[in-house]
NUTITOR-794861 format. One record per residue (C-alpha): residue number from 1; z, x, y; residue in three letters. Coordinates in nm, 3 decimals. Last residue first. Example, Ala and Ser with C-alpha at 12.3 -4.5 7.8 and 13.67 -1.06 7.14 Angstrom:
(2 (0.714 1.367 -0.106) 'SER') (1 (0.780 1.230 -0.450) 'ALA') 
***
This chain:
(442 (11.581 -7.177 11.667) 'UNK') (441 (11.331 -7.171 11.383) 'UNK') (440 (11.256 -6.784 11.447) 'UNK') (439 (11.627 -6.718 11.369) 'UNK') (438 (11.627 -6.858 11.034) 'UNK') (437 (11.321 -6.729 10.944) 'UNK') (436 (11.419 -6.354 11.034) 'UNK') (435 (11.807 -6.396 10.875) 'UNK') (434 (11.630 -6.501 10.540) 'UNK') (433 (11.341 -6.167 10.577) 'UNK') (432 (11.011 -6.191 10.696) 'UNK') (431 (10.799 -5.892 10.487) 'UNK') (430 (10.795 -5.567 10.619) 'UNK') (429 (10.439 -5.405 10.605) 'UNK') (428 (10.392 -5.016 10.453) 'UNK') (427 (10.447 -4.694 10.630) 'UNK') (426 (10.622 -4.428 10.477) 'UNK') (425 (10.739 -4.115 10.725) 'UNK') (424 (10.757 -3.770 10.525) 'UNK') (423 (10.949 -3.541 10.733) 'UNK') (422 (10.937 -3.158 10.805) 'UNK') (421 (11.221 -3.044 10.945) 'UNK') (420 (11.154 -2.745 11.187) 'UNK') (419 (11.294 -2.377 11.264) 'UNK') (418 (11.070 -2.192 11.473) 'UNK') (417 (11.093 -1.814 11.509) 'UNK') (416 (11.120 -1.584 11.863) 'UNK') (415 (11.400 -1.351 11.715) 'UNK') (414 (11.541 -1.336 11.326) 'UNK') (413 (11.671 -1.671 11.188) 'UNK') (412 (11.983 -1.662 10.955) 'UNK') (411 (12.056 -1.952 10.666) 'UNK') (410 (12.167 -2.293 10.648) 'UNK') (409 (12.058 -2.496 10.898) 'UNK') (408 (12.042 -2.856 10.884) 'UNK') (407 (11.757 -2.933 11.086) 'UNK') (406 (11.761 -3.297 11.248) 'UNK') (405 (11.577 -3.180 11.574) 'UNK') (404 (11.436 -2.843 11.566) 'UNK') (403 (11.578 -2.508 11.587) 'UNK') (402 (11.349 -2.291 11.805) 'UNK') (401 (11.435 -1.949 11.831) 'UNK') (400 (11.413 -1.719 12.171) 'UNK') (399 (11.705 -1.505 12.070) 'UNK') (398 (11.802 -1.473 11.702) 'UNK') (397 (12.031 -1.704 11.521) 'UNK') (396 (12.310 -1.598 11.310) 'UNK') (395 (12.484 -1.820 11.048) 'UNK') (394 (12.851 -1.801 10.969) 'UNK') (393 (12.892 -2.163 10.885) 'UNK') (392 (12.628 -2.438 10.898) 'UNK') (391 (12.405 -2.543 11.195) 'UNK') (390 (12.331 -2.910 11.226) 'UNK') (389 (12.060 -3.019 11.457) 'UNK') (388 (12.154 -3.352 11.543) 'UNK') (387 (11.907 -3.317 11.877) 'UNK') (386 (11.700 -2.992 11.856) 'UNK') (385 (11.856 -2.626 11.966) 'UNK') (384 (11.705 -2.397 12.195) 'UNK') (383 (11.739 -2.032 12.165) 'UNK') (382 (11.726 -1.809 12.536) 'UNK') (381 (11.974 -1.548 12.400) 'UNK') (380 (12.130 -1.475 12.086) 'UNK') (379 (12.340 -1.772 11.861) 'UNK') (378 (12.610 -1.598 11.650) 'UNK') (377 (12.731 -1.954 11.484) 'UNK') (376 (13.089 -2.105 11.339) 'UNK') (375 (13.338 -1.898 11.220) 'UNK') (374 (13.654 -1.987 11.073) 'UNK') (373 (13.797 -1.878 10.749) 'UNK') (372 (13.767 -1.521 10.947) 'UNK') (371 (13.779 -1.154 10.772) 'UNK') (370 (13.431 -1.087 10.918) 'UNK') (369 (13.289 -0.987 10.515) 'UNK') (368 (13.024 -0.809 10.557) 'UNK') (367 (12.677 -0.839 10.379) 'UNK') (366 (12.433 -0.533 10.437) 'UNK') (365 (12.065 -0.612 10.568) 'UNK') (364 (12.109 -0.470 10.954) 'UNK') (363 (12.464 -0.687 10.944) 'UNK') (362 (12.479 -0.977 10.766) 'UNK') (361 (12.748 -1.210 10.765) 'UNK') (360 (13.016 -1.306 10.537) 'UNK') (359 (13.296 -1.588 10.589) 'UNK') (358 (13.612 -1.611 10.432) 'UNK') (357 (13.679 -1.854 10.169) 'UNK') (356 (13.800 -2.243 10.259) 'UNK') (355 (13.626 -2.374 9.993) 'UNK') (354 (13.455 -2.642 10.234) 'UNK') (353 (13.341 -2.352 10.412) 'UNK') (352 (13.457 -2.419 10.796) 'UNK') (351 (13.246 -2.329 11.099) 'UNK') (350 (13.013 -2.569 11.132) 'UNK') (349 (12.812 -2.638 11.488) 'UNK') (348 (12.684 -2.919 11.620) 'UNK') (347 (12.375 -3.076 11.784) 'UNK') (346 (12.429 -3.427 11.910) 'UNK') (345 (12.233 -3.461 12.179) 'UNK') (344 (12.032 -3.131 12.229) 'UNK') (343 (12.203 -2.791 12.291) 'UNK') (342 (12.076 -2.498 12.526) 'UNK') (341 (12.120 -2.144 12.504) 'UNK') (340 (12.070 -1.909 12.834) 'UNK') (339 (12.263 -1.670 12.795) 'UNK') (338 (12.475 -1.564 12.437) 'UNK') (337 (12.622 -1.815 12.170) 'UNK') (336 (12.964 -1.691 12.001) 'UNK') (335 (13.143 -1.946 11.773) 'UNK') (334 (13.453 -2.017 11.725) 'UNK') (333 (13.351 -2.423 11.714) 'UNK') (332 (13.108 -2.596 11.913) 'UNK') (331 (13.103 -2.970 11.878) 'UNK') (330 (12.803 -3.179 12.105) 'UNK') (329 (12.763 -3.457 12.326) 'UNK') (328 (12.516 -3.288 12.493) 'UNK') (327 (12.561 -2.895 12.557) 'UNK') (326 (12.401 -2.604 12.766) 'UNK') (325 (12.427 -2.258 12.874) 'UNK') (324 (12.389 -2.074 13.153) 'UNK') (323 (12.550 -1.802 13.124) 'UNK') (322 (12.749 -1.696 12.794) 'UNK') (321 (12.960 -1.900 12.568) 'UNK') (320 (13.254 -1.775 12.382) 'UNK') (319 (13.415 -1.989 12.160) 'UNK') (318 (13.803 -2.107 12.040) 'UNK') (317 (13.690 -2.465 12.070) 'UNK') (316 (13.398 -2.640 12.215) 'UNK') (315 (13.418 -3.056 12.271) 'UNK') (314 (13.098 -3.222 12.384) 'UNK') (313 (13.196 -3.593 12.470) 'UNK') (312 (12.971 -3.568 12.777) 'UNK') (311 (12.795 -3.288 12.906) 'UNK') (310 (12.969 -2.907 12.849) 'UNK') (309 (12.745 -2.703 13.092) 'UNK') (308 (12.735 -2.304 13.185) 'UNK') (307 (12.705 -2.225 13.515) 'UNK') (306 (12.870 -1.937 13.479) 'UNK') (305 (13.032 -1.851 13.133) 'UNK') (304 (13.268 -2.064 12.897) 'UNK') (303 (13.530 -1.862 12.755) 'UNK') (302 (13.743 -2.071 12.519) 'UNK') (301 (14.101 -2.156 12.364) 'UNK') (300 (13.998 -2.541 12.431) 'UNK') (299 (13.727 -2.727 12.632) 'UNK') (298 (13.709 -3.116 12.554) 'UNK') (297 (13.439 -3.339 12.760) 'UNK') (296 (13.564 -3.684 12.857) 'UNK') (295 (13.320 -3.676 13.132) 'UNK') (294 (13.116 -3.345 13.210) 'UNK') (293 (13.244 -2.988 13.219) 'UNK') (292 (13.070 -2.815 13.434) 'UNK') (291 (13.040 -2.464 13.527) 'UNK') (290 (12.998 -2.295 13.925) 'UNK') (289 (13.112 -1.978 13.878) 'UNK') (288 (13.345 -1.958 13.513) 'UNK') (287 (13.572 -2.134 13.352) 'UNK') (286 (13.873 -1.956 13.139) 'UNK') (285 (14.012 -2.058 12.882) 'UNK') (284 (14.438 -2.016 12.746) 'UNK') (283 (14.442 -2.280 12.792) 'UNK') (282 (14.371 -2.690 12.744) 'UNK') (281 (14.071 -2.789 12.958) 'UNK') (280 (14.033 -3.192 12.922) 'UNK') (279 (13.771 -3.455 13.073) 'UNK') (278 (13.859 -3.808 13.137) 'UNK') (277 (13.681 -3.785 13.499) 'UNK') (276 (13.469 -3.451 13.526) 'UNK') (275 (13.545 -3.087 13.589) 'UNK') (274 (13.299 -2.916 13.844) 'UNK') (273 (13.363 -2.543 13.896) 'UNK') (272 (13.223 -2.361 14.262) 'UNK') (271 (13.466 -2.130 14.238) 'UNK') (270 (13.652 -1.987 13.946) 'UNK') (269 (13.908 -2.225 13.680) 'UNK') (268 (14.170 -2.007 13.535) 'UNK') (267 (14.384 -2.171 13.234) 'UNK') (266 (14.742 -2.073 13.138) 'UNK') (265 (14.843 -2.419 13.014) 'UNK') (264 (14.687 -2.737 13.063) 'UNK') (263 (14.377 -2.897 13.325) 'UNK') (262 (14.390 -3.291 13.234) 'UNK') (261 (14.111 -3.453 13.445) 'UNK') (260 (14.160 -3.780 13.564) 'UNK') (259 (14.195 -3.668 13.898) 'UNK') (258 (13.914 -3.528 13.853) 'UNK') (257 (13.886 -3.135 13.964) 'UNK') (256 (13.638 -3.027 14.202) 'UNK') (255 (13.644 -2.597 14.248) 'UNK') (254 (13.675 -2.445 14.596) 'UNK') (253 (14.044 -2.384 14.591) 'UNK') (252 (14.016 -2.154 14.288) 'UNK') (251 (14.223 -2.302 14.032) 'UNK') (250 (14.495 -2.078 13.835) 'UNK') (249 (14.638 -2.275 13.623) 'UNK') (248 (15.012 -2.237 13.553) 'UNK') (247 (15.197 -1.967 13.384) 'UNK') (246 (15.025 -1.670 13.169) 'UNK') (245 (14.663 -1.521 13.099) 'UNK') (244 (14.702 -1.186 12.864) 'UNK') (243 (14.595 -1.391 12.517) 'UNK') (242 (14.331 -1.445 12.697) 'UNK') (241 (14.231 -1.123 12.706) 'UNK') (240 (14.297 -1.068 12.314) 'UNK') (239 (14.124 -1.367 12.162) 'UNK') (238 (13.828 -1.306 12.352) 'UNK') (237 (13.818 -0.938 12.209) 'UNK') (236 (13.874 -1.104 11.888) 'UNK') (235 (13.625 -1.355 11.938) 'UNK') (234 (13.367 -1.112 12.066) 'UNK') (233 (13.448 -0.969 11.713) 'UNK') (232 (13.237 -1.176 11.614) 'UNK') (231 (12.914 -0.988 11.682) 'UNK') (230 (13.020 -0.616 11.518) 'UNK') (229 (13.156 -0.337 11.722) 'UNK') (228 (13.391 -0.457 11.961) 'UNK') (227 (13.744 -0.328 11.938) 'UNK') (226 (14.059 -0.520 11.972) 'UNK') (225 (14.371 -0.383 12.043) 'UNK') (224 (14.755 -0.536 12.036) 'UNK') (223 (15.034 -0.353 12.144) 'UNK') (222 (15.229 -0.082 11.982) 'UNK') (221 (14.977 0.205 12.050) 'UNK') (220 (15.135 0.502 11.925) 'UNK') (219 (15.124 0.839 12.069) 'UNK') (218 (14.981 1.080 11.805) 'UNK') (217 (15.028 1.445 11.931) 'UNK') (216 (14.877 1.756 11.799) 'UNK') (215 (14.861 2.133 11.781) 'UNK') (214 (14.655 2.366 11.935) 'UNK') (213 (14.436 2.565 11.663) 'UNK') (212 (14.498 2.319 11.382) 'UNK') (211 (14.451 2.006 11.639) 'UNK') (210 (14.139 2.157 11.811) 'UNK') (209 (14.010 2.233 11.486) 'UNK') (208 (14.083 1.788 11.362) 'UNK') (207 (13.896 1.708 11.688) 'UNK') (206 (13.537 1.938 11.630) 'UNK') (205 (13.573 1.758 11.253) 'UNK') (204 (13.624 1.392 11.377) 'UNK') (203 (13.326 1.513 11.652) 'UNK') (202 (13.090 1.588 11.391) 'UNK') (201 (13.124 1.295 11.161) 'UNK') (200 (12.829 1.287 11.026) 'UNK') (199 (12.626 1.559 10.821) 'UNK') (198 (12.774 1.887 10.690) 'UNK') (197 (12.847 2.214 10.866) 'UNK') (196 (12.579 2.107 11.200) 'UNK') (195 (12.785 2.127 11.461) 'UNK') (194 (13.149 2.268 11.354) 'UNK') (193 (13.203 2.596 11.573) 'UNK') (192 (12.955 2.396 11.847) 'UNK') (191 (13.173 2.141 11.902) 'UNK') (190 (13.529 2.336 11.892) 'UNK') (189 (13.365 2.559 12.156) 'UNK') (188 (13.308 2.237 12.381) 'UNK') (187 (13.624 2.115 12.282) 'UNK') (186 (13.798 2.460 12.375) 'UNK') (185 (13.622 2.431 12.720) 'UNK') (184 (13.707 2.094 12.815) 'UNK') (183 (14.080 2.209 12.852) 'UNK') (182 (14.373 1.952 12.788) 'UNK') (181 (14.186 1.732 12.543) 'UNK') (180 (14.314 1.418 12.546) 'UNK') (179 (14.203 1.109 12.304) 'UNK') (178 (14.193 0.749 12.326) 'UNK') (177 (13.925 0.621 12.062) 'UNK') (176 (14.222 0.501 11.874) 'UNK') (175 (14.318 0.659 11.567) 'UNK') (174 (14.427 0.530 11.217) 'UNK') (173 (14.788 0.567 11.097) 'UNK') (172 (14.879 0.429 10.773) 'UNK') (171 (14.876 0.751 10.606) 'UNK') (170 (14.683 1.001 10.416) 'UNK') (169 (14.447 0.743 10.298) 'UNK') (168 (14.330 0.763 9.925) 'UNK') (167 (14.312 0.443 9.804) 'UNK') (166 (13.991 0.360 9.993) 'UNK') (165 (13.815 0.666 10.029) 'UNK') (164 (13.839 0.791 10.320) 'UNK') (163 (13.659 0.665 10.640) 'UNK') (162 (13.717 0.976 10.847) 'UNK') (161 (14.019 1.274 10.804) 'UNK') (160 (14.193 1.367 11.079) 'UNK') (159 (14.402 1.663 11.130) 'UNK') (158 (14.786 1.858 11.154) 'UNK') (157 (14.944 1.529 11.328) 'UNK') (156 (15.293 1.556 11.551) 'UNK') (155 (15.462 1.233 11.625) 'UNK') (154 (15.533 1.032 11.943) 'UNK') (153 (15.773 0.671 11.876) 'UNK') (152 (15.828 0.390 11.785) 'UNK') (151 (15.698 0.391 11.388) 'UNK') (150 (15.882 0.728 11.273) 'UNK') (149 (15.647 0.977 11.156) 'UNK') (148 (15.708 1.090 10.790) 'UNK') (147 (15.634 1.475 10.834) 'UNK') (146 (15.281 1.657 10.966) 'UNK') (145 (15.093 1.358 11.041) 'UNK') (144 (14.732 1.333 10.848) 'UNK') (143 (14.613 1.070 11.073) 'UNK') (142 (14.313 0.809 10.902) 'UNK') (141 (14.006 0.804 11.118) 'UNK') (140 (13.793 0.494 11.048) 'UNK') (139 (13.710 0.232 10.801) 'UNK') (138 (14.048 0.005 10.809) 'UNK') (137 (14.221 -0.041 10.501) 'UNK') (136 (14.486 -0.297 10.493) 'UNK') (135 (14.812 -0.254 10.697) 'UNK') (134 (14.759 -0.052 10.994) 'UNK') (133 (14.950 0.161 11.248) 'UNK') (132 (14.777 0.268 11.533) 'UNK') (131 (14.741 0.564 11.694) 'UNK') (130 (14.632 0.760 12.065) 'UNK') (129 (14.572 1.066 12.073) 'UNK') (128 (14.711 1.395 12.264) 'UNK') (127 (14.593 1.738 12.192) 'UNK') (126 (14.868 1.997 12.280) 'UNK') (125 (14.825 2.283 12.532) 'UNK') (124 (15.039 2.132 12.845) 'UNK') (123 (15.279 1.883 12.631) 'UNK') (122 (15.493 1.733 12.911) 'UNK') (121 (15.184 1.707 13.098) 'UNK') (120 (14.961 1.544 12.791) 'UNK') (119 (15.271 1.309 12.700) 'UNK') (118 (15.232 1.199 13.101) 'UNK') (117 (14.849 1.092 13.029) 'UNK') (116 (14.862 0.952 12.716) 'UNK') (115 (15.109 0.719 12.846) 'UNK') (114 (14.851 0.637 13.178) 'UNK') (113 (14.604 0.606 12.917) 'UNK') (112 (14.803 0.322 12.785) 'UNK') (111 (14.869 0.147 13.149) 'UNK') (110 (14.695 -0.136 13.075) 'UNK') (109 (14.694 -0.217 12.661) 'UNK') (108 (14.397 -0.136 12.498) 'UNK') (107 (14.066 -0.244 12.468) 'UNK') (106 (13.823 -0.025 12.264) 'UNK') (105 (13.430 -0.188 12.406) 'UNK') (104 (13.458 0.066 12.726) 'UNK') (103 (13.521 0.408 12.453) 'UNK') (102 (13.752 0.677 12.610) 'UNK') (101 (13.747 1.058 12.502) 'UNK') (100 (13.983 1.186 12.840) 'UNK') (99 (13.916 1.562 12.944) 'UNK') (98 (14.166 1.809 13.128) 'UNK') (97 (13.949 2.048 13.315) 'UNK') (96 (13.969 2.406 13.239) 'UNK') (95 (13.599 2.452 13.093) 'UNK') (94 (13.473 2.301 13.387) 'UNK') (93 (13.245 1.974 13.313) 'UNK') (92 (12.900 1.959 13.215) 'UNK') (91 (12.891 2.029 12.897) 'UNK') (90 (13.135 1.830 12.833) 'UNK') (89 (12.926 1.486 12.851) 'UNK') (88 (12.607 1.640 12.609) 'UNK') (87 (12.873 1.761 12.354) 'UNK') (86 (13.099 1.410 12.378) 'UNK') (85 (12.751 1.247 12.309) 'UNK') (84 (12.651 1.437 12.014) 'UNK') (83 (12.968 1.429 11.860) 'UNK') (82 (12.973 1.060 11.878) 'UNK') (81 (12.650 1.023 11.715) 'UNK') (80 (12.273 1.113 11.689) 'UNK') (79 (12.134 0.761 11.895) 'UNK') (78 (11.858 0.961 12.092) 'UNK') (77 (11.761 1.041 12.399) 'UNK') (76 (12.171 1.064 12.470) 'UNK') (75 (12.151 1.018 12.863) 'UNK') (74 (12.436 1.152 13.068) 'UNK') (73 (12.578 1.039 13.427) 'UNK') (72 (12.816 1.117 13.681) 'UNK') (71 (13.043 0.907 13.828) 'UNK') (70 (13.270 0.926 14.111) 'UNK') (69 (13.638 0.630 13.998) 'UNK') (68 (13.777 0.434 14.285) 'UNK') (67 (13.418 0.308 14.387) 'UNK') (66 (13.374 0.067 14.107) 'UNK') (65 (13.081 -0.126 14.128) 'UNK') (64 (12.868 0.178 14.126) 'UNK') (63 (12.960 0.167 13.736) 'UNK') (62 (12.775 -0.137 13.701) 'UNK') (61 (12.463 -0.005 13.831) 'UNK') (60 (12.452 0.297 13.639) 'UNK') (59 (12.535 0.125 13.320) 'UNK') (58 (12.218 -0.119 13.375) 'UNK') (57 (12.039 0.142 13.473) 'UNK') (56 (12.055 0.387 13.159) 'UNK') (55 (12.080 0.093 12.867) 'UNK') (54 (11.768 0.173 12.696) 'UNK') (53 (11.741 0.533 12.760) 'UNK') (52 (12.089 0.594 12.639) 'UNK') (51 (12.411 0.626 12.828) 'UNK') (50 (12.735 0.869 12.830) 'UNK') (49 (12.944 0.832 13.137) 'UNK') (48 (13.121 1.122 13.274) 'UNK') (47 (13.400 1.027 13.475) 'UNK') (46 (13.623 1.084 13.834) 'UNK') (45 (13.929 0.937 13.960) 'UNK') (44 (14.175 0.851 13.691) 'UNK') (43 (14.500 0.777 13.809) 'UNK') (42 (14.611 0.471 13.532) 'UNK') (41 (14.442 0.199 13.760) 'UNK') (40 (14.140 0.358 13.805) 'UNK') (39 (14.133 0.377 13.427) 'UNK') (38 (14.158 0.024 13.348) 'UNK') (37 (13.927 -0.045 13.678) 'UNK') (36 (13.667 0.140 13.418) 'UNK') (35 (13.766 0.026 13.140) 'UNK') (34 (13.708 -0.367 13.331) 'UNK') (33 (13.339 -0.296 13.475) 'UNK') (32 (13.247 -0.124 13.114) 'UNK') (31 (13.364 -0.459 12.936) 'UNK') (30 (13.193 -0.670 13.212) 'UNK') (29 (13.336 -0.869 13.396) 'UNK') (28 (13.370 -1.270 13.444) 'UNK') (27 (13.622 -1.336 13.208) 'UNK') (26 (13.460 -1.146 12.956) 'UNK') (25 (13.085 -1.016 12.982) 'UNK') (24 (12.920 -0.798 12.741) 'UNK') (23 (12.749 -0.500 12.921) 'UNK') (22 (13.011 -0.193 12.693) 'UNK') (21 (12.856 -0.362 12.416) 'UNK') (20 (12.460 -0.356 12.487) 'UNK') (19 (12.308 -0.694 12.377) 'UNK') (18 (12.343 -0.972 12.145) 'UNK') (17 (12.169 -1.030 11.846) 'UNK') (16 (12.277 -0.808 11.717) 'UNK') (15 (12.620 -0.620 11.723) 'UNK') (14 (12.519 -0.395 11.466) 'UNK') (13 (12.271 -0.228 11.698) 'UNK') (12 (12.486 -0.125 11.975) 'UNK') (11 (12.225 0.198 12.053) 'UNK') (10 (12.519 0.377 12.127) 'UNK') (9 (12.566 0.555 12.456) 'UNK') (8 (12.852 0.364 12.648) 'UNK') (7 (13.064 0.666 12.588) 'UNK') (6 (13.317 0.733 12.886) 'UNK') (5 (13.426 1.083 12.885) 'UNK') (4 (13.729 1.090 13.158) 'UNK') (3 (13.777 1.318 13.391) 'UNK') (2 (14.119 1.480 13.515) 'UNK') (1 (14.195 1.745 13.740) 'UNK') 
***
């Protein structure tokens, strides 16, 4: 038997000011909805989700959705880490059972557990993970593989070693959060040999015993991945699904298409969709429920959520939008702007530096750098947004903010503040001018 260890426990905190990361919404479904048919799909029938106080229903109600996989449930109480978790979640499974380490915000190619899954029966007592080969320095687990591993195809790996120093990776092979355990007991011992010998990184040191005591596999993962753990890389994740649609539309019969409307490339329009005369949805994007995309309005390379509105002349580009949101004659570019956001006329983002430099954003006080030229807002949920508001690059707007007509907006805004221009109106009396005489003698 099989289980996979889901962990939708952390707190998700870098990703402000959005929500949980294993709740975002892509196409429709959620990120835990789709791991979880993911895994369905490669055999899996039963799980352990990790949650935390905060997030405890919502997972549990999403993961009743999916009646392939029985769940069971564990709450962290507190955020303490990946070792943590994977201690709580095999702790209650037989120490035989074969156990899966899967993260809902990793995505990988379909079928990739499946892979992991046949390598772990042809390899019975052998620790099985998934890799990827990287260029620049990425801050995770680095492989240490035994000899020279050649690029296409298994290789054997003697440990792990986390966020090295820069320089002084072992490899170019990081790990994926793919990883199987063939008995749930030895991890469980592994856990408690190495809980508490020096602080973080509890389970990298739990996984690199297994692999001395058992051996290890890396299975590479030659397609692409995205992983979701700071706010744009919803675009990446976007980026990456989309990247999946092929051929012609795919309309649902009850959406109203223009005839004027030009609908190109690998797009998928859901019920209930409204596209205008004149307006333009060039793939890959996908509409959601019930959204409308008003006259001469341009949609491109985007995720626009249910009931969302473009009205007309707006144009968004390489974003993802959320429910229920809003624009007037407005240009969104690669940005990501949550529920429930609305647009005045003429609001628009930036999302270009006029030096053309990558663009940093803050992240709980620290400035990273997103490796993207372009990026235009992180907007949270429920902010409203004045008429020619202009919002400049790589800025990040709390939920329930105010931004008021004419701002140009240059820096972040934490939750529930008010952002307003404040003008100085003269007064004084206009005396009759050539054109004024003129006209008043006719």
């Amino acid at each position: 038997m099989v289980t996979a260890i889901i962990l939708a426990g952390g707190e998700s905190s870098r990703l402000y000011p959005l929500g949980d990361k294993s709740l975002q919404r892509f196409m429709g479904q959620t990120l835990l909805a789709r791991h979880m048919a993911t895994l369905a799909a490669d055999g899996i029938t039963q799980a352990v989700v990790v949650t935390n106080p905060t997030n405890d229903a919502a997972i549990r109600a999403e993961c009743t959705t999916n009646t392939a996989i029985a769940s069971s449930f564990v709450t962290q109480p507190a955020a303490a880490g990946m070792g943590d978790a994977v201690a709580r979640a095999v702790a209650g499974c037989q120490p035989g059972e074969t156990v899966v380490i899967t993260q809902a915000h990793d995505l990988l190619d379909p079928g990739f557990h499946n892979v992991l899954l046949k390598e772990a029966v042809a390899h019975p007592s052998t620790i099985i993970i998934a890799a990827r080969l990287v260029g620049n320095y990425f801050p995770g687990g680095y492989l240490i593989p035994v000899a020279l591993p050649d690029e296409s195809a298994a290789f054997a790996v003697r440990g792990i070693v986390e966020k090295p120093t820069p320089g002084s990776e072992p490899s170019n092979w990081v790990t994926l959060v793919a990883h199987v355990i063939p008995r749930a007991g030895d991890l469980a011992e592994a856990l408690a040999t190495t809980a508490g010998q020096e602080p973080g990184d509890w389970y990298e040191r739990a996984l690199s015993l297994l692999m001395a005591q058992h051996g290890a596999l890396a299975v590479p993962h030659r397609g692409p991945t995205a992983s979701l753990k700071y706010p744009w890389q919803m675009l990446d994740c976007m980026e990456l699904l989309l990247g999946r649609l092929h051929g012609a539309p795919q309309i649902d019969p009850d959406a109203r298409i223009d005839p004027t409307a030009h609908i190109q490339g690998a797009v998928v329009i859901a019920e209930g969709v409204r596209v205008f005369a004149g307006a333009t949805v060039q793939g890959p994007a996908y509409l959601g429920p019930h959204a409308i995309i008003g006259n001469n309005a341009l949609i491109r390379e985007t995720m626009f959520g249910a009931r969302s509105v473009a009205g007309f002349g707006s144009e968004v580009a390489r974003s993802w939008i959320g429910q229920d949101v809003w624009f007037h004659t407005s240009y969104v570019g690669d940005s990501v702007i949550d529920d429930r956001v609305t647009f005045g006329y003429g609001a628009v983002t930036s999302n270009l530096r006029l030096d053309n430099k990558p663009l940093k954003v803050t992240v709980k006080g620290q400035r990273i750098d997103t490796g993207r030229t372009k990026l235009g807002q992180i907007i949270g949920v429920g902010t409203r947004v004045g008429v020619t508001a202009a919002l400049m690059p790589g800025s990040v707007i709390g939920r329930n903010c105010l931004i008021g007509p004419g701002v140009v907006l240059r820096e972040d805004v934490p939750d529930s503040t008010r952002i307003l221009v404040k003008q100085e109106l003269i007064r004084e009396p206009q005396p009759p001018t050539d054109s004024t005489t003129s006209s008043s003698g006719h």
